[in-house]
C-alpha positions in Angstrom: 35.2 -26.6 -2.2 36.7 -23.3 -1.7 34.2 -21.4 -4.2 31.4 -23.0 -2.1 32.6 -21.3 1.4 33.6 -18.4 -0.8 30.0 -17.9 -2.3 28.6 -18.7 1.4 30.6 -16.3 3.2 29.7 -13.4 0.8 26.1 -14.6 0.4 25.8 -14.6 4.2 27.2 -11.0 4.1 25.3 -9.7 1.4 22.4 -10.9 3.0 23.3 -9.1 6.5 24.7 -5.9 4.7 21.1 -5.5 3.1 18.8 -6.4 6.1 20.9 -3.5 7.7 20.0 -0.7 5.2 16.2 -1.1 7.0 15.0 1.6 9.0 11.9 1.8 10.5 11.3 5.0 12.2 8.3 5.8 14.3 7.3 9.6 13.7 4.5 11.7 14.9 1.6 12.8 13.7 2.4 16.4 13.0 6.1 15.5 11.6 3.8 13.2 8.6 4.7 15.4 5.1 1.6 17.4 4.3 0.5 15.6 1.4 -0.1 13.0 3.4 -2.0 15.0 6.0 -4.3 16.4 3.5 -4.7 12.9 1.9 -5.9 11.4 5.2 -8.0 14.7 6.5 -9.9 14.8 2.7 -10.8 10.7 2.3 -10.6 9.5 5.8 -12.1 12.5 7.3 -14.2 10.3 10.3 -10.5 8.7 11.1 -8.1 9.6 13.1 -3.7 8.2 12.9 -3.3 5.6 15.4 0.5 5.2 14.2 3.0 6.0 11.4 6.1 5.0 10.6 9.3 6.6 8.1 10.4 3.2 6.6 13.7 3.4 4.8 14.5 0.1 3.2 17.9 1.1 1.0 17.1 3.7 -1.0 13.4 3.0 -0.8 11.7 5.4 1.5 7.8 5.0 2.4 5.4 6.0 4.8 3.3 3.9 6.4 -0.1 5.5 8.1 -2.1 2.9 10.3 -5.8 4.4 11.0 -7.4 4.3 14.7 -10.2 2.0 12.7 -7.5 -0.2 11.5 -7.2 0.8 7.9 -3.5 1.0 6.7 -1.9 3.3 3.9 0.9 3.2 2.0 2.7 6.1 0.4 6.1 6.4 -1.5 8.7 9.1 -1.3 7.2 11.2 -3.5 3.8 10.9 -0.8 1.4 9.3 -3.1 -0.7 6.7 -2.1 0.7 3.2 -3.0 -1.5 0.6 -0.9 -4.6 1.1 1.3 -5.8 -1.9 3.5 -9.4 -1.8 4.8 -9.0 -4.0 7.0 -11.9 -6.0 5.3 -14.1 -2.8 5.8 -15.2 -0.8 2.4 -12.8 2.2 1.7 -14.2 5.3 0.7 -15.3 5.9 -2.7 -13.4 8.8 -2.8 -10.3 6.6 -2.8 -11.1 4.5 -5.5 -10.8 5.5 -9.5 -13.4 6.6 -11.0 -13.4 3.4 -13.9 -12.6 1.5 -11.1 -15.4 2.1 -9.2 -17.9 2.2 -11.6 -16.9 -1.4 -13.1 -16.8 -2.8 -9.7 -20.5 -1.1 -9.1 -22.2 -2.7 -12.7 -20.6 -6.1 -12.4 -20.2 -6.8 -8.7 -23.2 -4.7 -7.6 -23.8 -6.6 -4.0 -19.5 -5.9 -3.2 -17.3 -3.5 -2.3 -13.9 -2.3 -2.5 -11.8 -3.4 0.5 -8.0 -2.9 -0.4 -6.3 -1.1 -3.1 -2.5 -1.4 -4.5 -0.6 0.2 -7.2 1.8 -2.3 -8.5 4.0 -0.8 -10.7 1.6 -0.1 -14.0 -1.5 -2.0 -12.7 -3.6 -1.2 -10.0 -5.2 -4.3 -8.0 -8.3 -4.2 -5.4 -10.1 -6.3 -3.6 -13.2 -7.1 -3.2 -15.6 -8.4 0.4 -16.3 -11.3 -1.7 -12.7 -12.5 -1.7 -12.3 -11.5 -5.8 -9.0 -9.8 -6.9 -9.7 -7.5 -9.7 -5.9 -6.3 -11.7 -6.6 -2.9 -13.5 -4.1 -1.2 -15.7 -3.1 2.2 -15.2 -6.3 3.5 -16.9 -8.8 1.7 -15.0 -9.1 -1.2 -17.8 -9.7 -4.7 -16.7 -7.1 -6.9 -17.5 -7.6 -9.8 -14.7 -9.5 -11.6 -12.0 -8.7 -14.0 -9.8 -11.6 -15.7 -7.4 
């Protein structure tokens, strides 16, 4: 019976100790990292940044960009995009790989691209039609989910 508070009482204070290292810091506009800037200015050029937020979670740091039209971005500590959300709205060509695009464009030819992750060595998007296409780091198909 003792183990079991034991293991509660440091599960309850693990889980409060981590919830803690999470910081969410609104910065503005001109404070973003350059990269990130540029990123936005050369693919989103039409847009303007509603919001952004410095999100340290541990020793995890990203950036989080929300677009005036609603489209969200993602981008790691080393500011490089990680996740866009259109918002269910078609993201620029421009953002999408090239393989990517083109497979998309001969197989789903009435679609579009509408969100885009990299998740860890795969890249996933989605599509207006409600598909989920998984890409590896190349641009080869590897799944889809309807």
């Amino acid at each position: 019976m003792k183990k079991i508070i034991f293991t509660s009482i440091v599960c309850v204070c693990l889980s409060f100790s981590l919830t803690a290292c999470e910081k969410e810091t609104p910065i503005m506009e001109n404070e973003l990292p350059s990269e990130i800037k540029s990123y936005v200015e050369r693919h989103f050029s039409m847009d303007k940044i509603s919001f952004s937020v410095k999100d340290q979670d541990g020793v995890k740091l990203t950036y989080d960009i929300t677009l005036q039209s609603g489209v969200k971005l993602e981008f790691n500590s080393a500011k490089e995009i990680i996740d866009i959300d259109g918002n269910n709205k078609k993201l620029p060509d421009s953002v999408i790989p090239e393989k990517i695009l083109s497979y998309v464009g001969s197989v789903f030819p009435n679609a579009f691209v509408t969100d885009w992750k990299l998740e860890g060595r795969f890249q996933k998007v989605e599509l207006n039609n409600s598909m989920d296409l998984l890409f590896d780091a190349d641009g080869n198909l590897k799944k889809i989910d309807d």
